[in-house]
C-alpha positions in Angstrom: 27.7 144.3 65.4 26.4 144.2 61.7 23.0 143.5 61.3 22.5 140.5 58.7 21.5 141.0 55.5 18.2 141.4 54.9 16.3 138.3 52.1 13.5 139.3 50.0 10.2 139.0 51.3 8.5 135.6 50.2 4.6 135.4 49.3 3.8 132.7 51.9 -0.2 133.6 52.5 -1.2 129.9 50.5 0.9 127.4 52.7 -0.3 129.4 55.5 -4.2 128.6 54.3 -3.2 125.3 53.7 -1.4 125.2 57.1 -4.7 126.6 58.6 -7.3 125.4 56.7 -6.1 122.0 54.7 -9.9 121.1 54.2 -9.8 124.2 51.9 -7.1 122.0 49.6 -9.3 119.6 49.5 -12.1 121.8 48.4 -10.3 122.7 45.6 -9.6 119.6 44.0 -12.8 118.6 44.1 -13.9 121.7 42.3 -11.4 121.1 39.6 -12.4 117.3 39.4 -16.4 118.1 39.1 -15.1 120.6 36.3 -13.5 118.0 34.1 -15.6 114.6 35.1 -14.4 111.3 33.7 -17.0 110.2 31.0 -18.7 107.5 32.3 -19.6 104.2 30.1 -22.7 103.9 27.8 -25.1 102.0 28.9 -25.4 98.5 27.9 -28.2 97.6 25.8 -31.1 96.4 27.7 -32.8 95.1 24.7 -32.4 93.6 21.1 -33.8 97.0 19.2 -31.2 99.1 21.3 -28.9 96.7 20.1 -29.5 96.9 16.9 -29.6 101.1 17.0 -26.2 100.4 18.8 -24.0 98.7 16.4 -22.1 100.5 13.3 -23.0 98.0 10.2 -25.8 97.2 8.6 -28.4 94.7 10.3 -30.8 92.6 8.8 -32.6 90.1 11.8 -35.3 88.2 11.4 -36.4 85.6 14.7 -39.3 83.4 15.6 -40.6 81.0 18.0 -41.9 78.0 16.2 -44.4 77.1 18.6 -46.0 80.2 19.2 -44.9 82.2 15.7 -44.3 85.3 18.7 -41.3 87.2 16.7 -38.7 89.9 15.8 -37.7 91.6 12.8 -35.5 94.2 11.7 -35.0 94.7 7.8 -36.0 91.6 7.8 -37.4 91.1 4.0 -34.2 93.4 2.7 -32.1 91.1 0.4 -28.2 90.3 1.7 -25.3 89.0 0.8 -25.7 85.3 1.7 -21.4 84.6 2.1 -21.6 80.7 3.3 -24.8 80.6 4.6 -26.0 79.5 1.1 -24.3 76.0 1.9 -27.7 75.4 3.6 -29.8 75.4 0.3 -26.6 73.7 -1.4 -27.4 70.7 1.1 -30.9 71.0 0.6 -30.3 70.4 -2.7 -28.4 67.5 -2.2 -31.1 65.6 -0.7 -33.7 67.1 -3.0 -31.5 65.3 -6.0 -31.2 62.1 -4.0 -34.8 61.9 -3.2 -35.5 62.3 -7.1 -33.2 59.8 -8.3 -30.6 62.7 -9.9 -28.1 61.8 -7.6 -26.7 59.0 -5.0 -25.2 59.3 -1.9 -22.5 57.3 -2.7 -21.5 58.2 -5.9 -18.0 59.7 -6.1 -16.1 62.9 -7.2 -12.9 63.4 -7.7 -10.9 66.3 -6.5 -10.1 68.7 -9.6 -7.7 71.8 -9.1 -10.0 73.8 -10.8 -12.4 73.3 -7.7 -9.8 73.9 -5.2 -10.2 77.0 -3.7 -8.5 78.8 -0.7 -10.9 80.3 2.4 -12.5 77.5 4.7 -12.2 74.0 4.5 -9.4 71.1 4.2 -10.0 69.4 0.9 -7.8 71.3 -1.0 -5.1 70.3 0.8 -6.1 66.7 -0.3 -3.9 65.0 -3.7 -6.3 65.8 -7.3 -8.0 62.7 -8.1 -8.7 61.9 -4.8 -12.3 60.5 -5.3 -15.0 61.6 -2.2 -18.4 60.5 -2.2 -21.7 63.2 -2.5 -22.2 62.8 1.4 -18.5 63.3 2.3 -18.9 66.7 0.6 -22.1 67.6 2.0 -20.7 67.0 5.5 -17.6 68.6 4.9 -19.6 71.4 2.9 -21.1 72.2 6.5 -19.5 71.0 9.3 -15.9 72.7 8.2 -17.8 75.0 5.7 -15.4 73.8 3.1 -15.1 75.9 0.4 -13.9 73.4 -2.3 -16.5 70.8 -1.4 -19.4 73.7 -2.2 -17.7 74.2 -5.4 -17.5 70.2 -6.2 -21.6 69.5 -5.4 -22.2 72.9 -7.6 -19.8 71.4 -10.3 -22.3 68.6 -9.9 -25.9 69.3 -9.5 -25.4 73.1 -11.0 -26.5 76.6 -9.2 -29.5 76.6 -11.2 -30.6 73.2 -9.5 -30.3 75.5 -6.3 -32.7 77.8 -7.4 -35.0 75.3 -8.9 -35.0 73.7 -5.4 -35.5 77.2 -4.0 -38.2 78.4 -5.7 -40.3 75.1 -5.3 -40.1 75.7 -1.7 -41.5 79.3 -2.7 -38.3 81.1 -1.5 -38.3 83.4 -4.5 -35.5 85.9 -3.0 -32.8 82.7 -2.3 -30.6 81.9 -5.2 -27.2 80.7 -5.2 -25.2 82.6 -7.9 -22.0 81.2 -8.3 -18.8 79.2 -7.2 -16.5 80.2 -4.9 -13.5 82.1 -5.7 -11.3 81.5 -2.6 -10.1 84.9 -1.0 -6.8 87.2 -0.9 -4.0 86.8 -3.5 -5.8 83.0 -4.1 -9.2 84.3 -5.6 -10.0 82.7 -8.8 -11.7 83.6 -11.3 -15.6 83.5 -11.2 -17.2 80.7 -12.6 -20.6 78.2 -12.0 -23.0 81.3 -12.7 -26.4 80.3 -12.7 -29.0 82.1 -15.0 -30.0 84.8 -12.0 -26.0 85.1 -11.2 -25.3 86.8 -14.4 -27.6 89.8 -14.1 -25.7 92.5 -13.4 -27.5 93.1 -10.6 -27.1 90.4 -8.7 -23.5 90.1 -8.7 -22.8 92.8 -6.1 -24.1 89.7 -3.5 -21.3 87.3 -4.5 -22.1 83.8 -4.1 -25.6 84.0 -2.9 -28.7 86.2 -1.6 -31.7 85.4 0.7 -33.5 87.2 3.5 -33.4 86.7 7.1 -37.2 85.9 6.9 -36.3 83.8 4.0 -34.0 81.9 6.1 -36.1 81.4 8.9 -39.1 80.1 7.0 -36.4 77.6 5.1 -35.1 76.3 8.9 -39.2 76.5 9.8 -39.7 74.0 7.1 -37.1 71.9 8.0 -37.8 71.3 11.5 -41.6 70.5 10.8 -40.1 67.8 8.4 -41.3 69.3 5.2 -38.0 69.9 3.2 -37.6 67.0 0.8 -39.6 64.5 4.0 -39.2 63.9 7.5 -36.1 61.8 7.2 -34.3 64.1 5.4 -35.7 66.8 7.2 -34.1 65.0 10.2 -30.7 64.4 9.1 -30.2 67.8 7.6 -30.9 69.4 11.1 -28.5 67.2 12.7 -25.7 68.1 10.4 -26.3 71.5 11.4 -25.7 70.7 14.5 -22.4 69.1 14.1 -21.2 72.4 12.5 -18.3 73.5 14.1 -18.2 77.5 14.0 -19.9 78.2 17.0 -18.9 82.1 17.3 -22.1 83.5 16.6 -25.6 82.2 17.5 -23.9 79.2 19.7 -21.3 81.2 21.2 -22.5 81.7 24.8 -25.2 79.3 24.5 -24.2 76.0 22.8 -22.9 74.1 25.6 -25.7 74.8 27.7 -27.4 72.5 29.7 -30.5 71.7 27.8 -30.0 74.1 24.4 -29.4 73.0 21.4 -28.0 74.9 18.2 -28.4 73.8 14.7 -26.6 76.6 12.9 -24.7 77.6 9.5 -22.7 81.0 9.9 -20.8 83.4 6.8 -17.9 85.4 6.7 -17.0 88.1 4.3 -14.4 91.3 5.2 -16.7 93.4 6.0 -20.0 91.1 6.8 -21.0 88.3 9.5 -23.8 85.8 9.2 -25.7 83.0 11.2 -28.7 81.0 10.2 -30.2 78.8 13.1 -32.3 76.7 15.0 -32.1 76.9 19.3 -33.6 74.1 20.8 -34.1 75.9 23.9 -36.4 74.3 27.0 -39.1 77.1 26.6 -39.2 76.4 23.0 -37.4 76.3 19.6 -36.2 80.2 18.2 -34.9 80.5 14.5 -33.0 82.9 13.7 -31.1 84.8 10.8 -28.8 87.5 11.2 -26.4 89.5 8.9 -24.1 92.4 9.3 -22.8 94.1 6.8 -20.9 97.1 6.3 -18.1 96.8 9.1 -14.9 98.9 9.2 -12.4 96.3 10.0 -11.6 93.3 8.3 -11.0 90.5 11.5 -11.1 86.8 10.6 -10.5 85.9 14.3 -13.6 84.7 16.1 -13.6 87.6 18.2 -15.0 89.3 15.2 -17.3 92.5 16.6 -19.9 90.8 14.4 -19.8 87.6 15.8 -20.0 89.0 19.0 -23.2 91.5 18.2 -25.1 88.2 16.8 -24.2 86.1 20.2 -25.1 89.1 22.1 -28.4 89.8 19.9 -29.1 85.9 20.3 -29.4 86.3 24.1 -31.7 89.6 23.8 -33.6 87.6 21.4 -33.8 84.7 23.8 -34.9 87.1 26.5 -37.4 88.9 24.8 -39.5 85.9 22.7 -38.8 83.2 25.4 -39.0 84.6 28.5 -38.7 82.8 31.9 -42.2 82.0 33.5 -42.9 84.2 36.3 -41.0 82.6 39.2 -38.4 80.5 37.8 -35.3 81.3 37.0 -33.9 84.0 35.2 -31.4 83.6 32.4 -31.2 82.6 28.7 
C-alpha cells in the first residue's frame, strides 16, 4: 500500500507554550502594555495660583474680603481691556448726574438709529423714536448688558463725564473711551470718544480700560455706601444683582443657599470678564477677573473663559474664606 504523502513540517513550538504555559501569554501583554502606558490625566488644580499657571490666555485677578482686606492678586494693577464691564462706571455715572441735578431719572430719550447697535441687548429691535426714560436704560444697560442703551446714556451724559466721575473717585486707570460699535458684519463706525479715547494709545482697549484692583476698590466703595451716598450705593448693588449673565463669577455659586452675587461680566472674541460682589456667609469677596488672549472665538456660555473665572471663583472662595475648623466643607 502507498504511503500518504508527506505535508510540510509546521513551526508549532508557540501554541505549544501557550498550550503549556498560557500564564506566559499573559505575561506578554502585560509587558507590551507597561511599554506603551495610557497617559493618565493632569492633575486638577488644587489652588487658584495653579490655576492661573494652568490656563492659555492672559490673566489679570484681583480678590478681597471686605471685612478682613485678606486678598489675591495676579497682574492685578496691569491695565485691560474693560469690554462691558465699563457699564458699571456708565451707571455710576448716572446716579452721580442725578445726585448733582445734571440729569433726572425720568427724563426721556428717544431711540436714534444711529445708537442702535448689534451685540447684547433688545432695544434695537424697538421702533426709532420710541422714547425710554434714564432709568429704563440704566437697567437695561446692566441687567441685559444692552448695547444700544450704553450708547444712548453716553450720547447723553458724554464719556468724558465717565472719567470725570472716575477720577473723583481717584480711579485714575478707569476711563471709558468710546461708544459701542456693535460686532460682525454690523460694526459701526467709532464714535463718542472722549479726550483719553483718542490717544493713540488707548485705542487698542476698545470701549474701556481699568484694573482688577481698580475694579475691586470701585465695588469696595460701593458696598460701604460711598459712591454718590448710601442710597445710591444701595440701589446700584441691587441692580447688579438682577444682572442676568451668570456664566462666570455666579455660575456654580448664584443659587446657593445663602450667597449672593452682584456682578457685571464682558465679552470680546478673544477675552472674558466679571466684576463682583459674593455675599457669601463667611463674608463678602470682590472680585475682578479678565482673560485675554484666547484661541477660539465661543459666544456660548460654555466659553473656556467663563468657565476658568467660575472655577477660579471657587479657588478664591476656598482660599480667602475658608470654612472654620469643624464645619463643613465647601464654597
Amino acid at each position: 500500500m502507498a504511503s500518504a504523502t508527506r505535508q510540510p513540517a509546521r513551526y508549532t513550538g508557540a501554541m505549544s507554550i501557550r498550550r503549556a504555559h498560557p500564564w506566559i501569554s499573559v505575561a506578554l501583554i502585560l509587558l507590551c502594555c507597561s511599554c506603551n502606558p495610557t497617559p493618565s490625566a493632569p492633575p486638577a488644580p488644587s489652588s487658584a495660583g495653579e490655576r492661573i499657571a494652568a490656563f492659555p490666555a492672559e490673566v489679570s485677578v484681583y480678590a478681597k474680603v471686605l471685612e478682613t482686606g485678606k486678598d489675591f492678586a495676579h497682574q492685578a494693577d496691569r491695565d485691560v481691556r474693560t469690554a462691558s464691564t465699563i457699564k458699571l462706571p456708565i451707571m455710576v455715572t448716572c446716579y452721580s448726574a442725578v445726585a448733582e441735578g445734571k440729569a433726572r431719572w425720568d427724563e426721556t430719550i428717544p431711540i436714534t438709529p444711529e445708537a442702535k447697535v448689534s451685540g447684547s441687548g433688545v432695544i434695537r429691535e424697538f421702533e426709532d423714536g420710541t422714547p425710554l426714560t434714564l432709568r429704563d436704560l440704566m437697567h437695561v444697560m446692566i441687567v441685559v448688558s444692552d448695547n444700544t442703551a450704553t450708547n444712548l446714556l453716553l450720547d447723553r451724559l458724554s464719556a468724558d463725564s465717565v472719567n470725570d466721575v472716575m477720577q473723583r473717585l481717584d480711579l485714575s486707570r478707569t476711563r471709558s473711551m468710546r461708544k459701542i460699535r456693535g460686532d460682525g458684519s454690523q460694526l459701526k463706525a467709532a464714535s463718542g470718544w472722549s479726550k483719553e479715547g483718542e490717544s493713540e494709545e488707548n485705542k487698542r482697549f476698545g470701549i474701556g480700560r481699568s484694573t482688577p484692583r481698580e475694579m475691586v476698590r470701585l465695588l469696595e466703595m460701593l458696598h460701604a455706601g460711598k459712591v454718590v451716598n448710601g442710597e445710591a450705593s444701595r440701589e446700584m448693588i441691587a441692580v447688579l444683582k438682577r444682572q442676568q449673565y451668570k456664566d462666570g463669577i455666579g455660575r456654580r455659586i448664584a443659587d446657593t443657599d445663602g450667597i449672593e452675587v452682584a456682578s457685571k461680566s464682558g465679552a470680546l472674541d478673544a477675552l472674558r470678564s466679571d466684576v463682583g460682589l459674593v455675599y457669601h456667609p463667611r463674608g463678602t469677596l470682590a472680585i475682578a477677573v479678565t482673560v485675554d488672549g484666547m484661541s477660539k472665538t465661543d459666544y456660548s456660555a460654555d466659553n473656556a473663559g467663563n468657565r476658568f473665572i467660575a472655577d477660579l471663583t471657587e479657588d478664591l472662595l476656598r482660599e480667602l474664606l475658608p470654612p472654620k475648623e469643624g464645619s463643613a466643607q465647601g464654597n
